[in-house]
C-alpha positions in Angstrom: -1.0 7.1 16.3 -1.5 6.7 13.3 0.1 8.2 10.0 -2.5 10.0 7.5 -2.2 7.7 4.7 -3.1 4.8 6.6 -6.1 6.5 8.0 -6.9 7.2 4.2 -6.3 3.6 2.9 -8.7 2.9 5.8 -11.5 4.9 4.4 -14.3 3.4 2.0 -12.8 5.2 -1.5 -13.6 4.1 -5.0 -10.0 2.1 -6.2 -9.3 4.8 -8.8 -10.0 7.9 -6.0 -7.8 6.4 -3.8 -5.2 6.2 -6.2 -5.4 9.9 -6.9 -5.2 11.0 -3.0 -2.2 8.4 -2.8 -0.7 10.4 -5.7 -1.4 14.0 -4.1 -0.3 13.2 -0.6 3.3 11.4 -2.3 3.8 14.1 -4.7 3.3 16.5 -1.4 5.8 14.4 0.5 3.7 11.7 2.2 6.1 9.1 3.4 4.6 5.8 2.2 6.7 3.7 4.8 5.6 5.5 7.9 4.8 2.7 10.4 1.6 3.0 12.4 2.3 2.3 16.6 2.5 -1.3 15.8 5.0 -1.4 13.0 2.5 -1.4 10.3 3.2 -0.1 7.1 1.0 1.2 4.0 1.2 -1.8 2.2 0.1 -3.8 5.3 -3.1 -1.5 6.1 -4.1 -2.1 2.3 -3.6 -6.2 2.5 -4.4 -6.1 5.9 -7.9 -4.5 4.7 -8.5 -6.4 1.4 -8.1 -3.3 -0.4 -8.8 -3.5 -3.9 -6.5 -1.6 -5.9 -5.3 -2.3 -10.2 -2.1 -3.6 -10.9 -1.1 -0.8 -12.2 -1.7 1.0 -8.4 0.5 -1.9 -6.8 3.1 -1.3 -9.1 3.0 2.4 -8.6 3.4 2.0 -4.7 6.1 -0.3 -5.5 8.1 2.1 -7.8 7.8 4.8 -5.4 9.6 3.1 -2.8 6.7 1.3 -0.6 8.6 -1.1 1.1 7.5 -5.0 1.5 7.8 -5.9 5.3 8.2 -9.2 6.6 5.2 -9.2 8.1 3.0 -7.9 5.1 4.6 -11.7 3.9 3.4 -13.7 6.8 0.6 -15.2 6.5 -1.0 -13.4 3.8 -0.7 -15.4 0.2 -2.3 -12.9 -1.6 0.8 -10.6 -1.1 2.8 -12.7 -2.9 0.5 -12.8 -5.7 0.1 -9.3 -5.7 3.6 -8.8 -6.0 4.2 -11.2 -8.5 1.6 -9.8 -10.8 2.5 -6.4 -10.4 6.2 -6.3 -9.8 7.7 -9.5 -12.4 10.8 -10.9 -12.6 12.5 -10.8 -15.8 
């Protein structure tokens, strides 16, 4: 099973209309954690998939409470920048 906004991260959408159905389905309670039957989490599916999205949409997921998994971080390099660039340490 999987939860409907990994199906929708999985769909071919423009960057900026994906944003807005993220958006609609949080604002509409849309749990961004749900874990797909294998664990997998939002932010997995959208690394997982090369998804392009703006900082400004990483940093969005992040400040609504998208959680970073252990195994979003293993293996994938690019997480780590993504994070870095959108979520800084001061």
């Amino acid at each position: 099973m999987y939860p409907l906004l990994h199906i929708i991260a999985g769909l071919p959408f423009e960057p900026q209309r994906l944003y807005v159905l993220l958006q609609a389905f949080v604002r509409n309670s849309a749990e961004l954690n749900a874990q797909d039957w294998q664990g997998g989490t939002l932010l997995d599916v959208l690394v997982q998939k090369d998804t392009y999205l703006t900082l400004e949409v990483w940093h969005w997921l992040l400040e609504n409470g998208a959680q970073v998994t252990l195994s979003l971080m293993e293996g994938n390099p690019s997480a780590y920048e993504l994070l870095a660039e959108s979520h800084p340490l001061d």
